[in-house]
C-alpha positions in Angstrom: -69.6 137.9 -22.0 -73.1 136.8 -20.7 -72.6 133.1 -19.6 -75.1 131.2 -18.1 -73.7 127.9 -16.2 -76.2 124.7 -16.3 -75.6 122.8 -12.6 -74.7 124.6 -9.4 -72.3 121.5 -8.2 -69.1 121.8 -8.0 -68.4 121.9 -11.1 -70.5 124.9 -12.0 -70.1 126.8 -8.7 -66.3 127.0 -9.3 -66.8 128.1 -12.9 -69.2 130.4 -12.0 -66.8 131.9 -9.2 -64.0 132.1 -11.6 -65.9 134.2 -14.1 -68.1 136.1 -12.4 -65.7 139.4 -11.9 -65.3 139.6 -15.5 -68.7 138.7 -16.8 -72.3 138.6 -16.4 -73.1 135.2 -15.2 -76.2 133.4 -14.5 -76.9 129.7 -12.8 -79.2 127.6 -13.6 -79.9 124.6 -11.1 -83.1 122.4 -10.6 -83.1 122.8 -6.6 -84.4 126.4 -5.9 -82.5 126.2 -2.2 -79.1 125.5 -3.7 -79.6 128.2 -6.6 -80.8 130.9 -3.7 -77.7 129.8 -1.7 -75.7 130.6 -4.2 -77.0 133.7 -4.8 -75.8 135.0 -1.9 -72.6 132.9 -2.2 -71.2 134.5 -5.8 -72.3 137.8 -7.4 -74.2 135.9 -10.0 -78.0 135.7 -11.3 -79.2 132.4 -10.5 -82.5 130.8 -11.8 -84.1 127.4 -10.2 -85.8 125.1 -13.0 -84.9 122.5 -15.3 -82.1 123.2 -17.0 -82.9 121.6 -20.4 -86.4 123.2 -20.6 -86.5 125.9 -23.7 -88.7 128.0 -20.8 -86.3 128.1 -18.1 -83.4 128.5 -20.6 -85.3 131.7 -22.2 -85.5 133.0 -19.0 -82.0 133.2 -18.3 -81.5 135.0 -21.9 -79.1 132.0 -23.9 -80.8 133.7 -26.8 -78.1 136.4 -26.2 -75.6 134.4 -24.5 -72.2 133.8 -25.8 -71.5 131.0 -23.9 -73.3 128.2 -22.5 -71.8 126.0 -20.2 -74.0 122.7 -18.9 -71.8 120.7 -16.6 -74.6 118.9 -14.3 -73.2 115.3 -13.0 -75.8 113.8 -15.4 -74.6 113.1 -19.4 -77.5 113.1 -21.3 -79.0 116.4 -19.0 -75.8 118.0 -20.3 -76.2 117.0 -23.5 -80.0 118.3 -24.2 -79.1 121.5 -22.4 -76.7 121.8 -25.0 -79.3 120.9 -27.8 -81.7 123.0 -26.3 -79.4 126.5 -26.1 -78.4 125.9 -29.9 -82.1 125.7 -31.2 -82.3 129.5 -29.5 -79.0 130.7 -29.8 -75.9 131.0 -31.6 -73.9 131.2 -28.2 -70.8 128.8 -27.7 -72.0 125.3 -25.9 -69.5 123.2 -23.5 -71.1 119.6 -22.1 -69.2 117.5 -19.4 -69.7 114.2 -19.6 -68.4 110.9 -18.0 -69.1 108.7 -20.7 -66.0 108.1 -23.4 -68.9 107.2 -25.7 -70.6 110.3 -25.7 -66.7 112.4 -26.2 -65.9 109.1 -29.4 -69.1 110.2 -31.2 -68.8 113.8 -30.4 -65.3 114.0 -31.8 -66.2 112.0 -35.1 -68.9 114.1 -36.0 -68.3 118.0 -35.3 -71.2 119.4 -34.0 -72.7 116.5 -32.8 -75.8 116.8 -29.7 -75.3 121.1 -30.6 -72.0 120.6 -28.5 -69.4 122.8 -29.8 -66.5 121.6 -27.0 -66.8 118.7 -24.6 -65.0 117.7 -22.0 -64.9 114.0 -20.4 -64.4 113.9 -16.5 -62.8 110.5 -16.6 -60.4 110.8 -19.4 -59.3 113.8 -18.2 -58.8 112.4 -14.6 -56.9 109.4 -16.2 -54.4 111.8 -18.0 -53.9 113.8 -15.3 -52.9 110.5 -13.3 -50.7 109.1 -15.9 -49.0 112.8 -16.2 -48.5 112.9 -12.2 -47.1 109.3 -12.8 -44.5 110.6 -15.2 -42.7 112.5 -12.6 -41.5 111.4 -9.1 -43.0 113.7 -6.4 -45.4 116.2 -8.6 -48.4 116.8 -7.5 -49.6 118.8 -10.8 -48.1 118.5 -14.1 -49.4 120.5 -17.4 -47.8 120.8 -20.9 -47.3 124.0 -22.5 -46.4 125.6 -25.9 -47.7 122.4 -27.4 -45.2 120.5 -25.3 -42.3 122.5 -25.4 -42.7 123.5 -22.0 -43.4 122.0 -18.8 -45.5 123.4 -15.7 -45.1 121.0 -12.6 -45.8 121.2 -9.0 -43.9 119.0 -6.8 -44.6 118.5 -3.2 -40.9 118.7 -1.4 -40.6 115.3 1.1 -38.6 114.4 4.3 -35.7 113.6 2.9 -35.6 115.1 -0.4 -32.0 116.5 -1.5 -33.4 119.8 -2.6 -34.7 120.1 1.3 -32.8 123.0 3.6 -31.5 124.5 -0.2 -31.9 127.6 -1.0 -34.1 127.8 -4.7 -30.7 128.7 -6.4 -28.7 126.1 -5.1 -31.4 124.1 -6.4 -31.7 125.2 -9.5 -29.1 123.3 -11.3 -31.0 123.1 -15.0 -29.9 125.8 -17.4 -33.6 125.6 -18.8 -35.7 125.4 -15.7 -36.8 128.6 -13.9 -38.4 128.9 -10.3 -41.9 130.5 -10.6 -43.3 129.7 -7.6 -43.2 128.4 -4.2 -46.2 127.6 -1.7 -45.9 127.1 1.9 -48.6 126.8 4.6 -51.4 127.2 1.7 -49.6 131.0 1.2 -47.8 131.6 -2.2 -44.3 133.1 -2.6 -42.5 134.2 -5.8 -39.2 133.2 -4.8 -36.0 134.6 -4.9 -32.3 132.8 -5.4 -31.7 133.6 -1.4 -35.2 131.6 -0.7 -35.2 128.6 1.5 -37.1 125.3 0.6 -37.9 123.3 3.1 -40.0 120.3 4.0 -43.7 120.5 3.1 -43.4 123.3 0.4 -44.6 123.0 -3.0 -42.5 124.4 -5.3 -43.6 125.1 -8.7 -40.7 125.1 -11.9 -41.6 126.0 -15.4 -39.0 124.6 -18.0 -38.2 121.5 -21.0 -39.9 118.5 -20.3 -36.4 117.3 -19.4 -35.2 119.6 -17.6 -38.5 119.2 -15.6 -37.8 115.8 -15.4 -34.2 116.0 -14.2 -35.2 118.2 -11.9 -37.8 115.6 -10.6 -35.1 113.0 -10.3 -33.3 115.5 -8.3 -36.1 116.0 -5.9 -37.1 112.5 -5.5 -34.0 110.6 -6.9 -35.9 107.1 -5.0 -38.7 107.1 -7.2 -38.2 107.7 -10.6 -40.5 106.0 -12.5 -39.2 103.5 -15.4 -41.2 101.2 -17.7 -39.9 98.5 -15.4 -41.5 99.7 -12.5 -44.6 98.1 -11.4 -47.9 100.0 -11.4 -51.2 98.7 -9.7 -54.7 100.0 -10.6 -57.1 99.5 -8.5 -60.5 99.4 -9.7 -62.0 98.7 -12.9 -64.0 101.5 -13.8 -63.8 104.3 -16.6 -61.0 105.8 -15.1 -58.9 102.8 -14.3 -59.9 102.0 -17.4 -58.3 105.2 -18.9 -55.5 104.8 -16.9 -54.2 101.6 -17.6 -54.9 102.4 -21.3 -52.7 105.9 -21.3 -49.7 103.6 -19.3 -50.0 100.7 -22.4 -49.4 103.6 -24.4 -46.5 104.8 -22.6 -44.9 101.3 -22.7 -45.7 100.6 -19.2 -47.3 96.8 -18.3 -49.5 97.9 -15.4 -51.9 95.2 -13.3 -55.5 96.0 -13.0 -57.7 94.9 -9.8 -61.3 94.5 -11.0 -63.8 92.2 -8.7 -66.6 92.3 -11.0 -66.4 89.0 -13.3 -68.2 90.7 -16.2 -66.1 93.4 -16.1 -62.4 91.9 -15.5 -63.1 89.6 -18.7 -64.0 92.8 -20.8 -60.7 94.7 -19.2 -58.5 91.4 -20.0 -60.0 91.6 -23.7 -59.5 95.3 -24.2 -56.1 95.6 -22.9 -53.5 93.5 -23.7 -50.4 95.0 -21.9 -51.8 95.1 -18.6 -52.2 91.5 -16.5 -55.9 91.6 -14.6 -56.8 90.2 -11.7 -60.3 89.0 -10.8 -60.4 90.0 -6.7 -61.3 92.2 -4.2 -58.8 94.3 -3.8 -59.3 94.7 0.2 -58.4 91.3 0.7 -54.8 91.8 2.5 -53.6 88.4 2.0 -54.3 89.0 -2.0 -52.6 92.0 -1.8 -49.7 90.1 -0.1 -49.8 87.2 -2.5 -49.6 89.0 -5.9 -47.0 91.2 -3.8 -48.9 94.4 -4.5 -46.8 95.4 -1.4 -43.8 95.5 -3.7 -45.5 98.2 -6.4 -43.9 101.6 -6.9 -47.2 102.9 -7.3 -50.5 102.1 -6.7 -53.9 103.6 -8.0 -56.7 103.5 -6.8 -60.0 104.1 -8.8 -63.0 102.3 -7.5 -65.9 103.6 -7.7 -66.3 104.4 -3.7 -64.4 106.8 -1.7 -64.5 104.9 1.5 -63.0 102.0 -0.8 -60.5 103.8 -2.1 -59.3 105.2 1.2 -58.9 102.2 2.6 -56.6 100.8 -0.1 -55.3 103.7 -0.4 -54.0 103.0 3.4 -53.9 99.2 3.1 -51.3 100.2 0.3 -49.5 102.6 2.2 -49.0 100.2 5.3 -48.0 97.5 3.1 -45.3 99.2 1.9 -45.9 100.8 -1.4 -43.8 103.8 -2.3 -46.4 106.5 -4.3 -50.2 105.9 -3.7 -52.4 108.2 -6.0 -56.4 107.9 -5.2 -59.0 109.5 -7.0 -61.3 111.1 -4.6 -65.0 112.0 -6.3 -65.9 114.4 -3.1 -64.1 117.3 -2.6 -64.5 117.5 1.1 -62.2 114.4 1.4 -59.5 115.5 -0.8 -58.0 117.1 2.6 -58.7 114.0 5.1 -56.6 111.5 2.3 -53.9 114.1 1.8 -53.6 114.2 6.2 -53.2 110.9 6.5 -50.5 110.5 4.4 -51.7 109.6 0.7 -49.4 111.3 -1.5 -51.9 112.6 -4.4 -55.5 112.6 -4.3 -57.1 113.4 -7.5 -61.0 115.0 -7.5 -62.6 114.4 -10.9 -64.7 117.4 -10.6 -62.1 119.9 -9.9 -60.2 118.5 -12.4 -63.1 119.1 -14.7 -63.9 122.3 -13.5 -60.1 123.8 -13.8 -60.6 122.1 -17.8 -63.6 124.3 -18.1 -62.1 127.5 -16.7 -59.2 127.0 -18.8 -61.4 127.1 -22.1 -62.9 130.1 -21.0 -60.1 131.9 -20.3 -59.0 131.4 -24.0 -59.8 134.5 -25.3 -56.9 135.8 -23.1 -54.1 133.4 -23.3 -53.4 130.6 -25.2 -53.3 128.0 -22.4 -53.5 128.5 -18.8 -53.4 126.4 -15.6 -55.0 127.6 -12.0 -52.7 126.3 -8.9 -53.4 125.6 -5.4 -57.4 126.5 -5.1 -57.1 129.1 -7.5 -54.3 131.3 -5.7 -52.1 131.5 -8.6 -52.2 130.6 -12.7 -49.8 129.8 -15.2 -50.6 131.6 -18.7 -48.8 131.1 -21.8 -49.7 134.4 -24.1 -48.7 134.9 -27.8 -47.5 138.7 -27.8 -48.2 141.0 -30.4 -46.4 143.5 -32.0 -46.7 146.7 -30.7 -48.3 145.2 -27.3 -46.5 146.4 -23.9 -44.1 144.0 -23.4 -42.5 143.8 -26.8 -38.9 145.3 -27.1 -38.1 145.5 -23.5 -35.8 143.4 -21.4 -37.6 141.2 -18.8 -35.9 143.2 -15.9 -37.3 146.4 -16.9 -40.9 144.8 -17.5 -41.0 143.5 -13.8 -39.5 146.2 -12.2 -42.1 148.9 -13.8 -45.1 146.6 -13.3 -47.4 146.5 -10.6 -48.3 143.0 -11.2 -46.4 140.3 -9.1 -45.6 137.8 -12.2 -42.4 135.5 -12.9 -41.6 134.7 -16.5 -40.5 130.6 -16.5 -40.0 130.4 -20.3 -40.5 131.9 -23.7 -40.6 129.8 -26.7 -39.6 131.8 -30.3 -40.0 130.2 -33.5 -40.7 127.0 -32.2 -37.2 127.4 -30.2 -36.8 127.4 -26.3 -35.7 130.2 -24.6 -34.3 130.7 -20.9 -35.5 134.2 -20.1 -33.2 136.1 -18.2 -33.4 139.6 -17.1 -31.9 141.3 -20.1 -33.7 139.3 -22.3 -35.6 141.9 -24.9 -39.3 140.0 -25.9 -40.2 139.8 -29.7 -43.3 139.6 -31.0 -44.9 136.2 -31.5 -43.3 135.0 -28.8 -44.6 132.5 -26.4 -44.1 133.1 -22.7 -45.1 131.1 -20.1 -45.7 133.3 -16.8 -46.8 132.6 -13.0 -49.3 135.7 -11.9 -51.6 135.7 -8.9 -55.2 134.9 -9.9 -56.4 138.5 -9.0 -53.9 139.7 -11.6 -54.5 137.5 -14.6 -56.2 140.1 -16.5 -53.8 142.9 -15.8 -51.2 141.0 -17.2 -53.3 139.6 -20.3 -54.1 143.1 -20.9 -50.2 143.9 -21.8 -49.5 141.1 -24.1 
């Protein structure tokens, strides 16, 4: 495919990087140092210029493309890039935005600003929060087979049952399959006789309950209920969203918002959750309202100094689960050290959204892991493809490809692969592969 990527942030750098081994890519960015960097930095054509203007977008040949992706941090930029590649070329358009009001119109009206998918940083940030919420100790959760399956990632914690196991002792859930495990920021695809120990990440494919059971299992202490009490901090789009998604999953959060203006229009627009007019670094308010007492606490202000500081305000006061969003990626790392337990960057978020579109034409749904190191694929296999009409066993042991296969849905049906389990056409399965191997393994179903 011939892509060209509007905005060499973050967002379009890790796009970029992800598809530029299997197609010809070019960047457009408005700062000429940043696109010349990146030259050098990714095997990529990059152009500096104004990313909506019909010149510089002729010069990078949309005319031809088959995909253009604008994900600058600016909405309406986005938006007339879009606008701009469709009056000179048929090629598929992506915009991120921030705005909700930019995805409410696009979705009623198909086609709308020449965008043919969008994709809304803070509505996807709040989902992924409320998803994490769901289960005690993940750090990644992602539906599959329309919901059917479960991908999560838990992060395994002093004290956790599962800790000193080995993965089959574990494994107690006839539906949930071990697909991987990382350790040290190095992935392992483990084996019944492998050793979990405090600090891993392990990574189980299976039912949503079986996911959830096993959740339980891992963090017995902190499995959420509608009862328990959930504390956004910060009024803004995303703690917006995220009180909004909880409502809807019966939960009766409390919302922080010090802006006047603002708390009134929260109050009016939500009317499960109870919001406070305050600033939320104001310990003895914390105290009073006995924030300390919260299972979990959010934090989603607009500031990432802010939000690490509640983030440890919460922590000290008590509060079991914190969950910050962090908007720059070089402090994802310092609030994971100091102890937060999930720090959630918008962009990457975004990005791995993105990606995931992309990678459509070669699985159904995917979900990249740990920086990229690993994806989960669900593929539909065809008849006569090479993995239809053989046992799982034989498939692994005559493939080069390291892969794990954590479920296979049939007829809308789940199924627990096992070794001598023979794969059908139309199935569904729902496979760990390292990143490098994703086409390899595309390439067979």
């Amino acid at each position: 495919m011939h892509v060209v990527v509007i905005g060499a942030g973050e967002v379009g750098t890790s796009i970029a990087a992800s598809l530029a081994s299997d197609h010809e890519v070019v960047v457009v960015d408005v700062d000429p140092d940043r696109a010349e960097q990146l030259k050098y930095e990714l095997d990529v054509l990059t152009i500096a210029g104004d990313g909506t203007s019909s010149e510089i977008q002729s010069a990078a040949e949309v005319d031809r493309a088959d995909m253009v992706i604008a994900c600058t941090d600016d909405d309406q930029t986005n938006l007339v890039a879009c606008g701009t590649a469709k009056t000179l070329g048929g090629g598929f358009t992506i915009a991120r935005v921030k705005s909700t009001d930019f995805l409410r119109t696009w979705e009623g009206n198909e086609g709308a600003f020449g965008v043919d998918f969008m994709v809304c940083t803070d509505l996807l940030t709040a989902q992924n929060i409320v998803r994490v919420i769901g289960l005690p100790a993940a750090v990644d959760v992602d539906p599959f087979a329309g919901g059917l399956v479960q991908m999560a990632e838990f992060e395994i914690a002093e004290g956790s049952p599962v800790a000193g196991q080995t993965v089959s002792e574990a494994d107690r859930f006839e539906s949930l399959t071990f697909v991987g495990l990382f350790r040290n920021g190095e992935m392992t695809i483990p084996r019944g006789d492998t050793g979990i120990t405090v600090g891993d990440r392990a990574v189980v494919i299976g039912s949503p309950e079986s996911v959830q059971s096993f959740a339980t299992d891992v963090a017995p202490e902190t499995t959420p209920d509608r009862a328990d009490e959930i504390v956004v901090v910060g009024g803004s789009e995303i703690g917006y969203q995220t009180a909004r998604l909880l409502e809807e999953r019966e939960f009766k959060p409390r919302l922080i918002e010090q802006d006047p203006d603002r708390a009134r229009w929260l109050a009016e627009n939500l009317p499960d959750t109870v919001v406070m007019e305050h600033d939320a670094t104001d310990t003895e308010f914390l105290s009073r309202e006995h924030v300390d007492e919260a299972d979990i606490v959010v934090t989603a202000l607009r500031s990432d100094e802010k939000n690490l500081l509640i983030s440890v305000l919460a922590k000290r006061l008590g509060v079991d689960r914190v969950i910050a969003v962090v908007d720059s990626p070089d402090y994802v790392t310092v609030f994971e050290e100091i102890g937060i337990d999930i720090a959630i960057n918008p962009r990457t978020v975004t990005a791995e959204e993105i990606t995931r579109f992309t990678y459509e034409s070669v699985a159904e749904n995917i979900a990249v892991l740990e920086n990229d190191q690993a994806e989960v694929l669900e593929l539909e296999l065809t008849e006569g493809c090479g993995l239809v009409g053989r046992p799982i066993s034989e498939i692994v042991a005559d493939s080069d490809v390291r892969f794990v296969i954590g479920a296979i849905t049939r007829n809308r049906e789940l199924v627990t692969p096992r070794g001598d389990t023979v794969l059908q056409a139309g199935d569904h399965v729902i496979l760990l592969v390292e990143s490098d191997s994703v086409s390899d393994i595309a390439s067979m179903a």
